[in-house]
C-alpha positions in Angstrom: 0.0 0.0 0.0 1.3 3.7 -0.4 -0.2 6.8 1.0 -3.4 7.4 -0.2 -4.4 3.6 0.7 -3.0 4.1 4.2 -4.5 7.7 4.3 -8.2 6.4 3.6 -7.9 3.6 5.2 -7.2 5.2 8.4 -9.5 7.9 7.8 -12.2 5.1 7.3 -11.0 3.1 10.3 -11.4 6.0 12.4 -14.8 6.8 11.3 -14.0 10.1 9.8 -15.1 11.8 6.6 -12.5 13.2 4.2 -14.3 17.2 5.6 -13.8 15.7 9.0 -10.2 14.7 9.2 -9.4 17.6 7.0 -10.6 20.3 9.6 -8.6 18.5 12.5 -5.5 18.7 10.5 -6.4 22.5 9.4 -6.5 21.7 5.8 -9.3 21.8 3.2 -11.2 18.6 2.2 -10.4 18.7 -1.3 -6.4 18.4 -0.1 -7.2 15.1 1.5 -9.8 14.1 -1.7 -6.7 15.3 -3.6 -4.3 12.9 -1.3 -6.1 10.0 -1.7 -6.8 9.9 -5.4 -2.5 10.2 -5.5 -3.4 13.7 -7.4 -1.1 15.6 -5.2 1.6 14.4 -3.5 1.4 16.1 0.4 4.8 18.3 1.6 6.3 16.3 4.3 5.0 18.5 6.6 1.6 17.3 5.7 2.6 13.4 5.9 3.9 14.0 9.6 0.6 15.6 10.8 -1.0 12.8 9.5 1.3 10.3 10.4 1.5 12.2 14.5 -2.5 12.1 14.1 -3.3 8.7 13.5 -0.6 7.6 16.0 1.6 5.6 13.2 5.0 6.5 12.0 5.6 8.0 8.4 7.1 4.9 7.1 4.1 3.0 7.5 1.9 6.0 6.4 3.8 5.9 3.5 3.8 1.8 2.9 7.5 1.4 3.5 8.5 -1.6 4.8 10.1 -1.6 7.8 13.7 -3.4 7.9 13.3 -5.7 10.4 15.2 -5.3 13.7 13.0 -7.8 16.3 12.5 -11.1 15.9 11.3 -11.6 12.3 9.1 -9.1 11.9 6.8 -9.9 14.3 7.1 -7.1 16.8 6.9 -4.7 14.1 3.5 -6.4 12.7 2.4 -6.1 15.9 3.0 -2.4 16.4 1.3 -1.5 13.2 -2.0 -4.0 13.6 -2.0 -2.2 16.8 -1.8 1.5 16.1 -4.5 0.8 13.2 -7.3 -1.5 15.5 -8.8 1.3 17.7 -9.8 -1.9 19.9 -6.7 -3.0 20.0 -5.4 0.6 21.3 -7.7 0.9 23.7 -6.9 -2.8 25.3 -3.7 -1.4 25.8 -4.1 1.8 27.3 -6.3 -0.2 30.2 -3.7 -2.8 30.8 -0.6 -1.1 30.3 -0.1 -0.2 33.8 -0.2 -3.1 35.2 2.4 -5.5 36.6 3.8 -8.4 34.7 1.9 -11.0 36.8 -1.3 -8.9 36.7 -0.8 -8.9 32.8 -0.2 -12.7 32.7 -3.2 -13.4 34.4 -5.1 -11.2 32.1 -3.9 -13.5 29.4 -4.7 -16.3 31.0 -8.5 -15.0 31.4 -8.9 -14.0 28.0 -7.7 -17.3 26.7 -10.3 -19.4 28.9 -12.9 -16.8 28.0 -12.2 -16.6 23.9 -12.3 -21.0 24.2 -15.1 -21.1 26.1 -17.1 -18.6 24.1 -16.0 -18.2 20.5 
């Protein structure tokens, strides 16, 4: 994927209209139209905003693929399956503060809970 497939599919994921996420970035909807059509290519200025909005980094904004540093690429899959499901997001923000035995427990829970009931 490249930007404008990363751009709207964000933009969808988030719920937002093209007018909507244009007027929290202070830019015009037609720039973002513009954007993900691949009409105009946005000043790198522009693809940080965007990139600092949605909470992923420029590379992935832009469909780069990351060289892989951890583990096969796995951490890094991770990261970006996580800054793109809102769900996922929120899961951490609740458990992130806990300890690693509260965290393991948690785990432990969700498993027994996801084989009883899905």
């Amino acid at each position: 994927m490249h930007l404008r497939e990363n751009l709207r599919l964000l933009r969808k994921q988030a719920g937002l209209t093209q007018a909507e996420l244009a007027k929290k970035l202070h830019m015009k909807q037609y720039a973002i139209s513009d954007y993900e059509l691949g009409r105009v290519e946005p000043t790198l200025q522009v693809v940080s905003n965007i990139a600092d909005y949605f909470h992923v980094s420029v590379d992935f904004l832009l469909g780069r693929k990351n060289k892989n540093i951890y583990n096969e690429g796995k951490v890094t899959n991770y990261i970006q399956e996580v800054q793109i499901d809102k769900n996922l997001l929120a899961f951490y923000d609740e458990i992130k503060d806990l300890s690693d035995e509260e965290k393991r427990k948690l785990l432990e829970a969700i498993k027994f809970l996801k084989k009883t009931y899905f």
